[in-house]
KOLGU-94727 format. One record per atom (N, C-alpha, C): residue in one letter; z, x, y. Coordinates in pm, whole numbers, plus 32768, in hexadecimal, padded with zeros to 4 digits. Layout:
REM residues N
AZXY...
This chain:
REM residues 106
X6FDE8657800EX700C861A8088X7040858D806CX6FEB85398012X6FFE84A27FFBX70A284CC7FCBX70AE85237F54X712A852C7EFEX71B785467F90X71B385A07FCEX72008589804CX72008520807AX71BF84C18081X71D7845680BEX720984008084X71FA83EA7FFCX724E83AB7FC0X72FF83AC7FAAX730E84597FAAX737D846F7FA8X73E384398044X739A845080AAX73F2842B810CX7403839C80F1X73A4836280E7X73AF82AD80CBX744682A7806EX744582D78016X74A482E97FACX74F683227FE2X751B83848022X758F83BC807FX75EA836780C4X757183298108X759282AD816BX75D9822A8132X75A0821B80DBX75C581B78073X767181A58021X769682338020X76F282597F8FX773F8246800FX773E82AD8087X778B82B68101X77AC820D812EX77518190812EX776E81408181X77DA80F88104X77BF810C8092X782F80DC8020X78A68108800EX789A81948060X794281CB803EX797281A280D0X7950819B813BX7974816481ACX79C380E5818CX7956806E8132X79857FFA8135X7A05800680D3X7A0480388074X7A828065800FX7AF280878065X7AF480E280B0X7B6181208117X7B8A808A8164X7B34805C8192X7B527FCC81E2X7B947F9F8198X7B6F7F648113X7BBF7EF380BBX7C317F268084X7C547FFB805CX7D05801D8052X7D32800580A0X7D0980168153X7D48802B81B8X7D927F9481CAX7D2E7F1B81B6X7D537E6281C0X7DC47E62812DX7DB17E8480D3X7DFC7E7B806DX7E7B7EB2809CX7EAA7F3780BDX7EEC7F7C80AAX7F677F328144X7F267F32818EX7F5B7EDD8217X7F897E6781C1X7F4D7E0E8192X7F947D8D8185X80027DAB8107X7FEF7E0280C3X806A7E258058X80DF7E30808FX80AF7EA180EEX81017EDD816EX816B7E57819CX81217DE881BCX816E7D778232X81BC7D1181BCX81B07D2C8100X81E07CE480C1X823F7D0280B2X824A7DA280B3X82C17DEB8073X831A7DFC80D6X82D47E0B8147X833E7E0D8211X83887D9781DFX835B7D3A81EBX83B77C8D81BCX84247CA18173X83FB7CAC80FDX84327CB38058X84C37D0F80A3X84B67D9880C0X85177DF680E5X85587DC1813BX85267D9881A6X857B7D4F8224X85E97D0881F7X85A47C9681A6X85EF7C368164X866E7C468124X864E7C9680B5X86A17CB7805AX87037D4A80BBX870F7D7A80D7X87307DDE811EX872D7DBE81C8X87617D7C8222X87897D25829DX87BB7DDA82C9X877B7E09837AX87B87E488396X87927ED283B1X87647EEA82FCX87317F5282F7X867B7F908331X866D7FEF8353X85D27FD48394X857C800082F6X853D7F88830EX84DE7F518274X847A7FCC826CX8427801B82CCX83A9805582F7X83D480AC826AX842E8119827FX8415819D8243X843F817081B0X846A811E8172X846480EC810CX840680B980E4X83B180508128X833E800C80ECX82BD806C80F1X82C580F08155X827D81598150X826E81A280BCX8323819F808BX83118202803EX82CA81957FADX82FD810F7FB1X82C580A57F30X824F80CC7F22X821780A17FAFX816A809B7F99X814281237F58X816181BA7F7FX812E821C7F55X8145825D7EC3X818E81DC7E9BX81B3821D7DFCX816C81B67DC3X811A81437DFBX80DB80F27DADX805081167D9CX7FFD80EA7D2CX7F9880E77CF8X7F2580AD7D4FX7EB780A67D44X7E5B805D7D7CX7E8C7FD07D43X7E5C7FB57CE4X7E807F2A7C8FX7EE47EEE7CC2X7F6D7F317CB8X7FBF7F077D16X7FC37EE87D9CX7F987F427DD1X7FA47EF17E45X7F497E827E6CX7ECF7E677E33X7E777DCC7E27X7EEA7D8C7DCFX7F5A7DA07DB0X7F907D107D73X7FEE7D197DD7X80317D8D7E22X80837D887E6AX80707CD67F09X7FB97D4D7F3EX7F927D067F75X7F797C517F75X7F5E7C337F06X7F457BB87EEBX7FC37B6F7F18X80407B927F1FX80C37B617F44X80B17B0E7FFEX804B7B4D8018X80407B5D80D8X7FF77ABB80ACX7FBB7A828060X7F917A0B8024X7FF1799B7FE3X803279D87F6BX8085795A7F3AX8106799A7F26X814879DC7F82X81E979FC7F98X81C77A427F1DX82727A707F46X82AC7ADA7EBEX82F07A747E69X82D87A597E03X82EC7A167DABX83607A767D62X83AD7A767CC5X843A7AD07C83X83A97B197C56X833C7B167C12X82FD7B8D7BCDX82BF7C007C35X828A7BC47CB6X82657C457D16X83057CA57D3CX83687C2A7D78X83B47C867DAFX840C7CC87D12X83F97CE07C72X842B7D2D7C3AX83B37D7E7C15X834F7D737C54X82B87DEA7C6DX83017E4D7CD0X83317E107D36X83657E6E7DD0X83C87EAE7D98X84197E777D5CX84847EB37D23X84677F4F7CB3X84207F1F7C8FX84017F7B7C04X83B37FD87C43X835D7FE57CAAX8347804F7CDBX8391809D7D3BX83E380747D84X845E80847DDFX84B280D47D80X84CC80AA7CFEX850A81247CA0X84C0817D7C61X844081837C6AX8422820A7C39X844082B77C6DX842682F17C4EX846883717C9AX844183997D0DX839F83B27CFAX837283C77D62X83A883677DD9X83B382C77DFFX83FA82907E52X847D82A37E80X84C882BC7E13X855582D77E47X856683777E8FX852583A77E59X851B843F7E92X851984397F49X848683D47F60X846183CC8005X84AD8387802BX84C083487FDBX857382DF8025X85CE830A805AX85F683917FE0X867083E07FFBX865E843C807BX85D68473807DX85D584D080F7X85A584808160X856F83EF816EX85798398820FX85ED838381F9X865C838981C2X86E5835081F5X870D831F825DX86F9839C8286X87498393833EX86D88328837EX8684830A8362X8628829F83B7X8645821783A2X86A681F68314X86A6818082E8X86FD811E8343X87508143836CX87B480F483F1X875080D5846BX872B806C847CX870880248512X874580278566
């Protein structure tokens, strides 16, 4: 009985850590999100930034996007925005690019 009880403690435990993990991709992944909305806006005037910076973020790495994020702190400096860049050309990105097309006009 004691050994059950331990395990839920531990259940409870592993559960309240992946919760907080999910919290801190979800804060990460949002503020990557609002570096790369910018970055695109910027450089690209016009076009609607969303389904592009959708498709950046989803071809990036964890790692990446905590360096992405850090930008929402001290701007995009030339080495983040040729980070945005370099994932923006990988395949997988250009692929979701190619098929939001039609969304990219505002």
């Amino acid at each position: 009985m004691r050994a059950l009880g331990i395990l839920a403690v531990c259940a409870t435990a592993l559960s309240a850590c992946a919760t907080a993990n999910d919290m801190a991709d979800d804060l990460a992944r949002g503020r990557a999100k609002a570096v790369v909305n910018t970055y695109v806006e910027s450089r690209y005037p016009g076009l609607n930034a969303a389904p592009i910076t959708d498709c950046i973020i989803d071809a990036a790495d964890a790692r990446e996007i905590l360096q992405i994020a850090s930008g929402a702190v001290t701007g995009v400096d030339a080495a983040l925005a040729e980070q945005i860049g370099q994932i923006a050309r990988r395949p997988e990105a250009l692929q979701c690019i190619a098929q939001n097309s039609l969304t990219l006009i505002g």
